[in-house]
PQR file with spaces between the fields and no chain letter, atoms N, CA, C, O and H, PARSE charges and radii, in Angstrom:
ATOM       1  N    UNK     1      20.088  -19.955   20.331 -0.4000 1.5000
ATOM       2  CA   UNK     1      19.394  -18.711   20.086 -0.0000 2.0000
ATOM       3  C    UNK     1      19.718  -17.758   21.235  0.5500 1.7000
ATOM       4  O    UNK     1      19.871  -18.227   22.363 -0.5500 1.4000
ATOM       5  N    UNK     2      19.850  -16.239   20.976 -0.4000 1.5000
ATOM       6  CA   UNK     2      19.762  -15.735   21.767 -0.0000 2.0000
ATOM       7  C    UNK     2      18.680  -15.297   22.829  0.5500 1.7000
ATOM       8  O    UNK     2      17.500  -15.055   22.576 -0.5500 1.4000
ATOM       9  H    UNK     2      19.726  -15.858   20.060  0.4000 1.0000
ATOM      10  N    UNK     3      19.069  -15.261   23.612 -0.4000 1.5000
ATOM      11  CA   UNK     3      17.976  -15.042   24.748 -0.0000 2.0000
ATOM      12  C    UNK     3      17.675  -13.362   24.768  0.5500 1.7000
ATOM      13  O    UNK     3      16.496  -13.008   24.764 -0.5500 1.4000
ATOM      14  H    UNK     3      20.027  -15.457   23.818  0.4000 1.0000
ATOM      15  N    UNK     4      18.458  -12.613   24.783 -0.4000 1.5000
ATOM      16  CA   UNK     4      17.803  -10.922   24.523 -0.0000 2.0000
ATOM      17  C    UNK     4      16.833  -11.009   22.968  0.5500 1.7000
ATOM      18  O    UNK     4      15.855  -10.301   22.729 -0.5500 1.4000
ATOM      19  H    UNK     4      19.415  -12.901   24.787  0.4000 1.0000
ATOM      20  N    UNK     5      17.247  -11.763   22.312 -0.4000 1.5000
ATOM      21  CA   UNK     5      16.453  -11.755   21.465 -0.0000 2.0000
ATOM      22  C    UNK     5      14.984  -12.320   21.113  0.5500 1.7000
ATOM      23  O    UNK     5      14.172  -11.917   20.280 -0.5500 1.4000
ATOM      24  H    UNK     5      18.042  -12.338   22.506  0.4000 1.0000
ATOM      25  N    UNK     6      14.925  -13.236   21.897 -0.4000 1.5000
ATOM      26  CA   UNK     6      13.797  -14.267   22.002 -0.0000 2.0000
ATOM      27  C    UNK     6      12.868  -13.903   22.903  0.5500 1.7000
ATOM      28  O    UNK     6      11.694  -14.272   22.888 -0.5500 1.4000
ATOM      29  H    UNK     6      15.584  -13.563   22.574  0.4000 1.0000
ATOM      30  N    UNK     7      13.738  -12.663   24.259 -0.4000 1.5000
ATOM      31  CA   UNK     7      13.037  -11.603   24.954 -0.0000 2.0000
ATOM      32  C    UNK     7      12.207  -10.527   24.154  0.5500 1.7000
ATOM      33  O    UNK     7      11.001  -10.289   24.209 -0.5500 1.4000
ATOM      34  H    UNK     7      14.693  -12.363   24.271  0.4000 1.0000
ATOM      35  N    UNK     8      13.141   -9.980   23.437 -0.4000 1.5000
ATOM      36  CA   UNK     8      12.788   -8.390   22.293 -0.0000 2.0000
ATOM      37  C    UNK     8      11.311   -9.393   21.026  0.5500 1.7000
ATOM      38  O    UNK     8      10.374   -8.761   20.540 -0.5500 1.4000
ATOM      39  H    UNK     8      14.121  -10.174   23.392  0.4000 1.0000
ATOM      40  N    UNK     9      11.533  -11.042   20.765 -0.4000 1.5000
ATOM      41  CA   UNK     9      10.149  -11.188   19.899 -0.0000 2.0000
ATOM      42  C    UNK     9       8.756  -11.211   20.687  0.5500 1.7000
ATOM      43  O    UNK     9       7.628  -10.904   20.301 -0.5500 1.4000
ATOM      44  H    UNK     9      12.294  -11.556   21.160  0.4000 1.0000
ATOM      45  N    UNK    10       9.333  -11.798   22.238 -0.4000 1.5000
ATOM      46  CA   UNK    10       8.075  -12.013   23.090 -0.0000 2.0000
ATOM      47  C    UNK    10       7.697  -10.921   23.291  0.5500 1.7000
ATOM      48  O    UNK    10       6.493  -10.690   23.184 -0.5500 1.4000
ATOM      49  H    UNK    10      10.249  -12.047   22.552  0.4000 1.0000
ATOM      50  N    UNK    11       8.766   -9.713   23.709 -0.4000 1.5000
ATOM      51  CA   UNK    11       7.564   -8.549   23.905 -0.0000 2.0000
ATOM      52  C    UNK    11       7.371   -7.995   23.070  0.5500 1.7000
ATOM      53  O    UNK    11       6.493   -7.153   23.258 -0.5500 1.4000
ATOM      54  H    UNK    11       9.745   -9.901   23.796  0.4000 1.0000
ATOM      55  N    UNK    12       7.911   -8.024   21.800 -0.4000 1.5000
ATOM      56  CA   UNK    12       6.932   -7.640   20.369 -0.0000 2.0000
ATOM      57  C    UNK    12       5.635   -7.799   20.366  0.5500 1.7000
ATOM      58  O    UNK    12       4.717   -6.989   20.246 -0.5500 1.4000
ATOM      59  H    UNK    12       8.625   -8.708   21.647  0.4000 1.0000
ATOM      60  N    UNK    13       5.662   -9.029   20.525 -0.4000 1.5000
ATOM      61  CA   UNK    13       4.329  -10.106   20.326 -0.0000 2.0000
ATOM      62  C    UNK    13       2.916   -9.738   21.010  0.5500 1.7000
ATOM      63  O    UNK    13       1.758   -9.956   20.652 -0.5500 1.4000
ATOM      64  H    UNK    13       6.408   -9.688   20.622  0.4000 1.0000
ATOM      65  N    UNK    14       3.601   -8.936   22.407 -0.4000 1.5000
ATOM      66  CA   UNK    14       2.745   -9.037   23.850 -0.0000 2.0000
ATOM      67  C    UNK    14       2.332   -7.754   23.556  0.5500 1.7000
ATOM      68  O    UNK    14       1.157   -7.492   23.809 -0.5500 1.4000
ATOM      69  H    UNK    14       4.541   -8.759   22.698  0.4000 1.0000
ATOM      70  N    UNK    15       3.491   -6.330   22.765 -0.4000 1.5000
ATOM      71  CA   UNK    15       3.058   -5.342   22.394 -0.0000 2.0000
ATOM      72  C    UNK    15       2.163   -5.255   21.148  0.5500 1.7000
ATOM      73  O    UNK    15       1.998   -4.140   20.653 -0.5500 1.4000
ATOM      74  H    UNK    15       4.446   -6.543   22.560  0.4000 1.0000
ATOM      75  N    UNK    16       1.730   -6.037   20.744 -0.4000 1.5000
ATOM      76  CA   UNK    16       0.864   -6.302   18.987 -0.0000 2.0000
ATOM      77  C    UNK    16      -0.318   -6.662   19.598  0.5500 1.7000
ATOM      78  O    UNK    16      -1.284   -5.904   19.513 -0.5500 1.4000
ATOM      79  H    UNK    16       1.864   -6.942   21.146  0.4000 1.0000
ATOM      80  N    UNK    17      -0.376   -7.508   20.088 -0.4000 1.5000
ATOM      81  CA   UNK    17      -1.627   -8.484   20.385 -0.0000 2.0000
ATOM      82  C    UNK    17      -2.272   -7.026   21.648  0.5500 1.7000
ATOM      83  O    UNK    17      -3.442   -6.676   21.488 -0.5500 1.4000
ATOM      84  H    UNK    17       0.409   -8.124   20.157  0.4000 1.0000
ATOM      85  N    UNK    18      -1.513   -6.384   22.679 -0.4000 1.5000
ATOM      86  CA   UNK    18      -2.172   -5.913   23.503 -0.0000 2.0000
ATOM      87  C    UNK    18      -2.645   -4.649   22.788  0.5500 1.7000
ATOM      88  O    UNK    18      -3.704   -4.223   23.249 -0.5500 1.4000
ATOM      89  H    UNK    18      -0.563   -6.668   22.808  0.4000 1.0000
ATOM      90  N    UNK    19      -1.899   -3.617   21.322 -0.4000 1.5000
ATOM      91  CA   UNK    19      -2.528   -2.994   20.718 -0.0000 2.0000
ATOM      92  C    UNK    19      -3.349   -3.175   19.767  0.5500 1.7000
ATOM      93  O    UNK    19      -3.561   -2.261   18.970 -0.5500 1.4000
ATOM      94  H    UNK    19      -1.039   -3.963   20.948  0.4000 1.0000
ATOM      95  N    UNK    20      -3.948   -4.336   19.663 -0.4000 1.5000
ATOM      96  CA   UNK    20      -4.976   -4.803   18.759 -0.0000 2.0000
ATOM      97  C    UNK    20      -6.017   -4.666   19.494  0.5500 1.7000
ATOM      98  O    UNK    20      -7.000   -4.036   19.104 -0.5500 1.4000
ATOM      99  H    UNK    20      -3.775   -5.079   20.310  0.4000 1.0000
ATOM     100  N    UNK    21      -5.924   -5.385   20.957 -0.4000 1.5000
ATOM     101  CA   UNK    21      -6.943   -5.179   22.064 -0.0000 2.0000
ATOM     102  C    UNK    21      -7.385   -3.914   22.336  0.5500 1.7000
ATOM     103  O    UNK    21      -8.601   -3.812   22.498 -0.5500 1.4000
ATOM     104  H    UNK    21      -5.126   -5.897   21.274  0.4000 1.0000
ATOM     105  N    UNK    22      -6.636   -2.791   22.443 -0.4000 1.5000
ATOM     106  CA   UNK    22      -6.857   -1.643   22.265 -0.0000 2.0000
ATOM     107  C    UNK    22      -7.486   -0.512   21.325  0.5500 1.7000
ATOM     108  O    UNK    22      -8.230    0.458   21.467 -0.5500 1.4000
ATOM     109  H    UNK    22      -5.648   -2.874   22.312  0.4000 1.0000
ATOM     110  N    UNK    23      -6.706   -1.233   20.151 -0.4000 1.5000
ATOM     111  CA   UNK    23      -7.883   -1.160   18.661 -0.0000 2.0000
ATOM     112  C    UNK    23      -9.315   -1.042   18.863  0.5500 1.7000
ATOM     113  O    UNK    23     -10.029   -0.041   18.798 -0.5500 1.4000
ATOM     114  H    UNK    23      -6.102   -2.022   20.035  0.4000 1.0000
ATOM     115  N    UNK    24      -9.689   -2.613   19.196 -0.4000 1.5000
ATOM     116  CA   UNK    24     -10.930   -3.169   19.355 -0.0000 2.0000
ATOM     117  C    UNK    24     -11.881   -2.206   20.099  0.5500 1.7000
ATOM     118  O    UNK    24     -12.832   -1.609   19.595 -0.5500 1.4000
ATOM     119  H    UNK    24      -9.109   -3.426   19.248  0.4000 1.0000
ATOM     120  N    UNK    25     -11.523   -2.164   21.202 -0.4000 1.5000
ATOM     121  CA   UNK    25     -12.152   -1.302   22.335 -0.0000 2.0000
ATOM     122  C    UNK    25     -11.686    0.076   22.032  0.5500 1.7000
ATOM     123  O    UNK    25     -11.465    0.572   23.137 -0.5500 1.4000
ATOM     124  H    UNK    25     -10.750   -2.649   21.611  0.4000 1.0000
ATOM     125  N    UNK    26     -11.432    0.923   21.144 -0.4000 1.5000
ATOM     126  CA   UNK    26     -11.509    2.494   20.621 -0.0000 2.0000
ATOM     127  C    UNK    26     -12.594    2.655   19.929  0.5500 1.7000
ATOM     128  O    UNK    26     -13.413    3.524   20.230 -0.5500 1.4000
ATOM     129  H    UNK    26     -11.611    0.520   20.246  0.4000 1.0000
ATOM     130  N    UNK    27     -12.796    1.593   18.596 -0.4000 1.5000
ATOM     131  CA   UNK    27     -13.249    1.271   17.341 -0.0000 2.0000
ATOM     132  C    UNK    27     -15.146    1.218   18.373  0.5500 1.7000
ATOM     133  O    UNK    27     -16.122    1.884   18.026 -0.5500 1.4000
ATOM     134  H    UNK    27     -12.131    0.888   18.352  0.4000 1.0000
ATOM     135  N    UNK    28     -15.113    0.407   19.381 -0.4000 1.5000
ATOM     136  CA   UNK    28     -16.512   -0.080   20.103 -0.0000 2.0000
ATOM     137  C    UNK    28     -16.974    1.032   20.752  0.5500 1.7000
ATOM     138  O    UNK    28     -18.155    1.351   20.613 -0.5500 1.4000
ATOM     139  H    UNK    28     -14.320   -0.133   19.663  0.4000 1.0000
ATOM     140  N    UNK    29     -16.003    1.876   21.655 -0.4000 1.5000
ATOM     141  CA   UNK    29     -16.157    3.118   21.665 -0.0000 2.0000
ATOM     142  C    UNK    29     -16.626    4.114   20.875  0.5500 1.7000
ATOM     143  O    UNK    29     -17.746    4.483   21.227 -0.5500 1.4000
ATOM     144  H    UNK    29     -15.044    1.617   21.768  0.4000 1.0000
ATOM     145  N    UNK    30     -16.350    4.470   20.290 -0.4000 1.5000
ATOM     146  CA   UNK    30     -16.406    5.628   18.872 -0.0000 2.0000
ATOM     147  C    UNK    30     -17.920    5.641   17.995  0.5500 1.7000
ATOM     148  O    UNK    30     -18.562    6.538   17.450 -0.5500 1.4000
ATOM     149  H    UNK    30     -15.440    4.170   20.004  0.4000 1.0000
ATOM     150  N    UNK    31     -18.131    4.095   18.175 -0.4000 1.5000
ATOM     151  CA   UNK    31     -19.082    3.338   17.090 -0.0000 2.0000
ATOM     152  C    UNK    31     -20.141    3.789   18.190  0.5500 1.7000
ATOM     153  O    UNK    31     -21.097    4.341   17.646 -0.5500 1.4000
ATOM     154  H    UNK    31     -17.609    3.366   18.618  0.4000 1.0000
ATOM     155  N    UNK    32     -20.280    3.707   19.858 -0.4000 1.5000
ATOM     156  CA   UNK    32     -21.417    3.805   20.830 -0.0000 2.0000
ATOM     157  C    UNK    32     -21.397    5.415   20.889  0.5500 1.7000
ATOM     158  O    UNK    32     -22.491    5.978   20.918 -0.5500 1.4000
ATOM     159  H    UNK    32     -19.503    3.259   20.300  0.4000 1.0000
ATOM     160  N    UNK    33     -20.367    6.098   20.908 -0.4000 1.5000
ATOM     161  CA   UNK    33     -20.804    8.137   20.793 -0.0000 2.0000
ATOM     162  C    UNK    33     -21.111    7.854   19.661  0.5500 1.7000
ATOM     163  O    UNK    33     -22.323    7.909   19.868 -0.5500 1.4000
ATOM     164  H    UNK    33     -19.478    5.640   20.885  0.4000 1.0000
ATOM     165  N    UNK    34     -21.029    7.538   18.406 -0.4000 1.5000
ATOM     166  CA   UNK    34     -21.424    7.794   17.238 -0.0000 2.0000
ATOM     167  C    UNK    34     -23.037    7.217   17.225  0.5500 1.7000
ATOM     168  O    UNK    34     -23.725    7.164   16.205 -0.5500 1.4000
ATOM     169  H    UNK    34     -20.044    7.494   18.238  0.4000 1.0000
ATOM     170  N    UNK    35     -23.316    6.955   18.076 -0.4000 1.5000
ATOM     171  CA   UNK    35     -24.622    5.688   17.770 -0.0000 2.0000
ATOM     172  C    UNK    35     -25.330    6.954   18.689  0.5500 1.7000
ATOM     173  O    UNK    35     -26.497    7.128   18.339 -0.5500 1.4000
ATOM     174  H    UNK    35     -22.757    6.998   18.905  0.4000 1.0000
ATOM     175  N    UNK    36     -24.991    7.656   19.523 -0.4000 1.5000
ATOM     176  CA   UNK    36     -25.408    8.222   20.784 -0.0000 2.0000
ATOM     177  C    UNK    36     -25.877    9.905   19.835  0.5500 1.7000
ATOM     178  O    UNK    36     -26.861   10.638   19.740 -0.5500 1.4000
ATOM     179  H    UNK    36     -24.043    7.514   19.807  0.4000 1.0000
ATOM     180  N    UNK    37     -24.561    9.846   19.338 -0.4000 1.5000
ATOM     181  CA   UNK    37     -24.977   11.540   18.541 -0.0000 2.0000
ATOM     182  C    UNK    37     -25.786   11.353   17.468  0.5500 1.7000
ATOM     183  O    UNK    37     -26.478   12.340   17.216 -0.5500 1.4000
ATOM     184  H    UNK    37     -23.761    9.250   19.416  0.4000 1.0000
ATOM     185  N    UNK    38     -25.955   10.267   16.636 -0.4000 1.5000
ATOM     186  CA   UNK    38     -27.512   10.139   16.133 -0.0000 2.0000
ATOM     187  C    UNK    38     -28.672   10.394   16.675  0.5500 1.7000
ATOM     188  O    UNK    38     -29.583   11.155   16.349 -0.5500 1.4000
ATOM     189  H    UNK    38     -25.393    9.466   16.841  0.4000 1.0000
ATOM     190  N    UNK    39     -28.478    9.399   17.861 -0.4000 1.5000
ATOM     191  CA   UNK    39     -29.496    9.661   18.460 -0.0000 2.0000
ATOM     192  C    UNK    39     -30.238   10.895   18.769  0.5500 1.7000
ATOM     193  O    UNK    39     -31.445   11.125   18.694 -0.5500 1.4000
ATOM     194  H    UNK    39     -27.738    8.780   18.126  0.4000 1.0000
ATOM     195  N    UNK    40     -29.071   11.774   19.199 -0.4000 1.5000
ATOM     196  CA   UNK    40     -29.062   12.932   19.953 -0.0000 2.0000
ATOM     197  C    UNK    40     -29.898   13.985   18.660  0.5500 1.7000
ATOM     198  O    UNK    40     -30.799   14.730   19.047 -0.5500 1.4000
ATOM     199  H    UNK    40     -28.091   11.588   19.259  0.4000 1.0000
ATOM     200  N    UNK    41     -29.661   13.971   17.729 -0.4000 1.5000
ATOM     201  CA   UNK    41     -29.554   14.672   16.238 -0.0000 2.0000
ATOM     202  C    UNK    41     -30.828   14.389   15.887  0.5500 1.7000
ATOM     203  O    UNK    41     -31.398   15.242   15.208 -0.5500 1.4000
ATOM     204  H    UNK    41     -28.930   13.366   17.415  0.4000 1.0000
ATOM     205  N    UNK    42     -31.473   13.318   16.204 -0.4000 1.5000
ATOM     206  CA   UNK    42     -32.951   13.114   15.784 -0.0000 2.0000
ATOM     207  C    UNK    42     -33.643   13.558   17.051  0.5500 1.7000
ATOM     208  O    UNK    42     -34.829   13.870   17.156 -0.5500 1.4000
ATOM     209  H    UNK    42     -31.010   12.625   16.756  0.4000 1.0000
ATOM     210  N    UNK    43     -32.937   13.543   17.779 -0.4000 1.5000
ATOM     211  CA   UNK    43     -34.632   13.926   19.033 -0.0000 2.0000
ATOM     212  C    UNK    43     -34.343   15.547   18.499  0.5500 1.7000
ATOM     213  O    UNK    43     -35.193   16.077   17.783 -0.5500 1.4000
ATOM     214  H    UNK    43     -31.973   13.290   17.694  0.4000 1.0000
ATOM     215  N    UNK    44     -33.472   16.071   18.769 -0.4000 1.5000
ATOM     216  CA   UNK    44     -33.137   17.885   18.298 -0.0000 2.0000
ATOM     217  C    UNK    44     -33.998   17.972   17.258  0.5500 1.7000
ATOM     218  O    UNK    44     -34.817   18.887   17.336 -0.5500 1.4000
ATOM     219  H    UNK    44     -32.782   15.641   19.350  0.4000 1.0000
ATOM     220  N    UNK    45     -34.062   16.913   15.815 -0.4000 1.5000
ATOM     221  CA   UNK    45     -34.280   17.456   14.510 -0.0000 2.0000
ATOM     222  C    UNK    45     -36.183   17.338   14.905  0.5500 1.7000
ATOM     223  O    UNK    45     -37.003   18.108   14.404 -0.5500 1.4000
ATOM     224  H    UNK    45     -33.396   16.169   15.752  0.4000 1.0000
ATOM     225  N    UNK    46     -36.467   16.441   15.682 -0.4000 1.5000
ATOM     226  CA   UNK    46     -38.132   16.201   15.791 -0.0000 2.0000
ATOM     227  C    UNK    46     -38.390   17.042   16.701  0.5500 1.7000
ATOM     228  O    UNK    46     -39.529   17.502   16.786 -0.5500 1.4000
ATOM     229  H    UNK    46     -35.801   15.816   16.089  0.4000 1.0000
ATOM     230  N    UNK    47     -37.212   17.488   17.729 -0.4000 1.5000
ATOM     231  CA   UNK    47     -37.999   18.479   18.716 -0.0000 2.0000
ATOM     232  C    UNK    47     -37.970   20.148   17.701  0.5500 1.7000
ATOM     233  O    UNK    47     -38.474   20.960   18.476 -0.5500 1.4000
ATOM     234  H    UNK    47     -36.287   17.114   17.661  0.4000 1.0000
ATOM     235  N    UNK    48     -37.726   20.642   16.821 -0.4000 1.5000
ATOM     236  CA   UNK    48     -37.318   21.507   16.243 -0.0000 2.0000
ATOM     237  C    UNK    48     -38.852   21.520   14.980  0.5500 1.7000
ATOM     238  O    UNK    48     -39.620   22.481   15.008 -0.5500 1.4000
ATOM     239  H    UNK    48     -37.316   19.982   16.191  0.4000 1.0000
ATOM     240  N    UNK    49     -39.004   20.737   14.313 -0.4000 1.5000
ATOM     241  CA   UNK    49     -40.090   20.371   13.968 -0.0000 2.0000
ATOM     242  C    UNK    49     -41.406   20.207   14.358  0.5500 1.7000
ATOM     243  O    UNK    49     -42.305   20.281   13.519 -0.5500 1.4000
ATOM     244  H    UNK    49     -38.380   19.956   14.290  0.4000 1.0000
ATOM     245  N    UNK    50     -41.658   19.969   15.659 -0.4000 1.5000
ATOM     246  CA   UNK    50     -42.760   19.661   16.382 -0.0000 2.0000
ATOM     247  C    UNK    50     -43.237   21.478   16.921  0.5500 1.7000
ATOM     248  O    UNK    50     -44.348   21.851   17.296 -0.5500 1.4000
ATOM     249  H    UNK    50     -40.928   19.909   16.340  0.4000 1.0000
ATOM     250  N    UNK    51     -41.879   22.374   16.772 -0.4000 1.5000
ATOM     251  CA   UNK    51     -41.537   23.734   17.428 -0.0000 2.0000
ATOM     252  C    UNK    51     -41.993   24.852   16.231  0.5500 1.7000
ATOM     253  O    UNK    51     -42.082   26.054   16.480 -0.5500 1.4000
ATOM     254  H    UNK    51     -40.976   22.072   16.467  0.4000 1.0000
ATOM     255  N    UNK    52     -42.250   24.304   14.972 -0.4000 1.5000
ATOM     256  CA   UNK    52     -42.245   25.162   14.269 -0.0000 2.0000
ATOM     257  C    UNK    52     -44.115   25.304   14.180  0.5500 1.7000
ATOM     258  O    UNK    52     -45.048   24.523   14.370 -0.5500 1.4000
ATOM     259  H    UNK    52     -42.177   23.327   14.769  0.4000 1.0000
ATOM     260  N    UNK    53     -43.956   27.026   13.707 -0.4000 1.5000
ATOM     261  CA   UNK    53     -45.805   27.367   14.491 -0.0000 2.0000
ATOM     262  C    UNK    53     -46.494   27.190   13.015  0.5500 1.7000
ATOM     263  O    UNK    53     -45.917   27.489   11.970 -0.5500 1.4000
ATOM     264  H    UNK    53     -43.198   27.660   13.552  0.4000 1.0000
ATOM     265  N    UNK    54     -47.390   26.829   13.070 -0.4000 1.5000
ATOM     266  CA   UNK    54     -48.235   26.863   11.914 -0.0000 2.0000
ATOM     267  C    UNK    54     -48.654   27.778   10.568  0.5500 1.7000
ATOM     268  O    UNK    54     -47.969   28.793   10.690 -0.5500 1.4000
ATOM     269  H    UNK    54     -47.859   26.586   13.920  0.4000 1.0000
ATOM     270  N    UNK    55     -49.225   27.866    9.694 -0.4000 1.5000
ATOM     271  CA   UNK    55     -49.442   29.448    9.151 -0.0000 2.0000
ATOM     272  C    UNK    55     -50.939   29.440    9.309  0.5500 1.7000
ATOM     273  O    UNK    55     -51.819   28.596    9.481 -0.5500 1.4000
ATOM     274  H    UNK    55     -49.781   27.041    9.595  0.4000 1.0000
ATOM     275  N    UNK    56     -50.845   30.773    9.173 -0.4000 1.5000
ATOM     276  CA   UNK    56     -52.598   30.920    9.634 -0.0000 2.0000
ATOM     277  C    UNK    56     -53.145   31.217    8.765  0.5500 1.7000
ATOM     278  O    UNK    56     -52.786   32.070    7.953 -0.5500 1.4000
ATOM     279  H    UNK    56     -50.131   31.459    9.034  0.4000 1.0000
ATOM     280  N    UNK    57     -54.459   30.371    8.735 -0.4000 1.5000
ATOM     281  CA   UNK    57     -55.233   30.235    7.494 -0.0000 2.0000
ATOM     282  C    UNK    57     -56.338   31.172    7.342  0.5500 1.7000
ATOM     283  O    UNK    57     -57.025   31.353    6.337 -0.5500 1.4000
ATOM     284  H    UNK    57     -54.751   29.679    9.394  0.4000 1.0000
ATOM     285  N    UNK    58     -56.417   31.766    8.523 -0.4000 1.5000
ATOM     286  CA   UNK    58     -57.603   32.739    7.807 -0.0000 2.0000
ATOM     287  C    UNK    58     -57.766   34.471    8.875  0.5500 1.7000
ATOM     288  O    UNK    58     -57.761   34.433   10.105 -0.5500 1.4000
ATOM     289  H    UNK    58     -55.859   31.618    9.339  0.4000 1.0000
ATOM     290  N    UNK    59     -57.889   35.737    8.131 -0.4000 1.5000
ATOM     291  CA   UNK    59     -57.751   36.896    8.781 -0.0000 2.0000
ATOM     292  C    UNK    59     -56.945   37.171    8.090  0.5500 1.7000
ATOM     293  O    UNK    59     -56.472   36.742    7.038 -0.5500 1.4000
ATOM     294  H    UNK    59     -57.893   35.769    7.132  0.4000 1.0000
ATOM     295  N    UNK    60     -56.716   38.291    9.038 -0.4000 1.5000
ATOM     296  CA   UNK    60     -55.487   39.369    7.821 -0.0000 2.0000
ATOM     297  C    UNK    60     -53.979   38.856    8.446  0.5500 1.7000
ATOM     298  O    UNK    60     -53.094   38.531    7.654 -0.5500 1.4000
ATOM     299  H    UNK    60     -57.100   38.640    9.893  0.4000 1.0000
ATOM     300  N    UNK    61     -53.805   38.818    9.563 -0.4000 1.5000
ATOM     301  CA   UNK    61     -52.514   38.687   10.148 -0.0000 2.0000
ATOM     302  C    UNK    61     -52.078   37.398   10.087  0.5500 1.7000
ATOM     303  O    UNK    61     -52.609   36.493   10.732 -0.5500 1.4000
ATOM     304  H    UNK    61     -54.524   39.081   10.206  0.4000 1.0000
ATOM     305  N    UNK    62     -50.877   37.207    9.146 -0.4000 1.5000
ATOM     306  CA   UNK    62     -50.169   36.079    8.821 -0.0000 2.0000
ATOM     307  C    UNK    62     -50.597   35.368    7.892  0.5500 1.7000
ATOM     308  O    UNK    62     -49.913   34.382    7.620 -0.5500 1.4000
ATOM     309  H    UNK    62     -50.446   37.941    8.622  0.4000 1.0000
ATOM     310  N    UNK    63     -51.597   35.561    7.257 -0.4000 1.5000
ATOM     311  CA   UNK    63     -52.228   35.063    6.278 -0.0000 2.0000
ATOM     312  C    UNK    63     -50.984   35.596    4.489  0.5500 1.7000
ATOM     313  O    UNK    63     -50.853   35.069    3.385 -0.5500 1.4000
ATOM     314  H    UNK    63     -52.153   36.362    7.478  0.4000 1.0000
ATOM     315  N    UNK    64     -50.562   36.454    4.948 -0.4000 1.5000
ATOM     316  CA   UNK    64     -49.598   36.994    3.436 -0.0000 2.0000
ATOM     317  C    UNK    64     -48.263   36.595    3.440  0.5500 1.7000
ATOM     318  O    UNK    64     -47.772   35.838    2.602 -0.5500 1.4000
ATOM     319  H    UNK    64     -50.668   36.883    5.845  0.4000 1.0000
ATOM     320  N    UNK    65     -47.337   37.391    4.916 -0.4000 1.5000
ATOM     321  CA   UNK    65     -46.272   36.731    5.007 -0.0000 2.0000
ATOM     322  C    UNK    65     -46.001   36.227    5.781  0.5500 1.7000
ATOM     323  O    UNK    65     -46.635   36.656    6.745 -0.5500 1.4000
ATOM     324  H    UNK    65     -47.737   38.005    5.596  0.4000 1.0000
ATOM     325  N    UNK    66     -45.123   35.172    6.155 -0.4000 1.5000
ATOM     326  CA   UNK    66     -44.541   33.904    7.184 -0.0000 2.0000
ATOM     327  C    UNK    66     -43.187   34.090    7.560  0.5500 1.7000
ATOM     328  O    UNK    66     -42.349   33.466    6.909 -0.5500 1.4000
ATOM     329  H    UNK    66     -44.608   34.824    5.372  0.4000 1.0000
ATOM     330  N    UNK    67     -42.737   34.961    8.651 -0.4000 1.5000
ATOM     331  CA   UNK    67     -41.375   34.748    8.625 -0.0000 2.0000
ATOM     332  C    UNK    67     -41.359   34.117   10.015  0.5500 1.7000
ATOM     333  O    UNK    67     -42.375   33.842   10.654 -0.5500 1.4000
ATOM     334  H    UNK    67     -43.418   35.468    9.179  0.4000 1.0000
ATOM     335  N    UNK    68     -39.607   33.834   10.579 -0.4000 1.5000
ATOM     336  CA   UNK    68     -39.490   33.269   11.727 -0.0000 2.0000
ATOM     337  C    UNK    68     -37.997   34.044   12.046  0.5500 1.7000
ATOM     338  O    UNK    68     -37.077   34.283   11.263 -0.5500 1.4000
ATOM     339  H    UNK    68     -38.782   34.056   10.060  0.4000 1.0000
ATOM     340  N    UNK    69     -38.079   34.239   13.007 -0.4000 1.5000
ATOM     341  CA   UNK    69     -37.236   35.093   13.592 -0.0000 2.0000
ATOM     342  C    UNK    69     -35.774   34.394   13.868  0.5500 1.7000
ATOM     343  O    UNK    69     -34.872   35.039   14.404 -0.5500 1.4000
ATOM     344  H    UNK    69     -38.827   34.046   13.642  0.4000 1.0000
């Protein structure tokens, strides 16, 4: 067998296996910002909610229309 060749499968091999490893750890990455901007998206969506003012139930002012600026 040739030996440049048996060189060119080993570092095939070493280049596959080390971009799989790389795979792995993008994929674990991606999945923890993605886990993070949920997060992020619900405290915003409850802090935004908790922000909005009430309508007022009784008198003349605000009692007809409700807008928000």
């Amino acid at each position: 067998m040739d030996v440049a060749l048996t060189q060119n499968i080993v570092s095939t091999a070493t280049a596959l296996a080390s971009a799989k490893a790389s795979d792995a750890v993008n994929i674990t990455m991606l999945k923890k910002a993605m886990d993070l901007q949920e997060t992020t998206a619900a405290t915003m969506l409850e802090a935004v909610q908790q922000a909005t003012p009430q309508l007022a139930t009784s008198g003349t002012l605000g009692t007809q229309v409700n807008t928000y600026a």
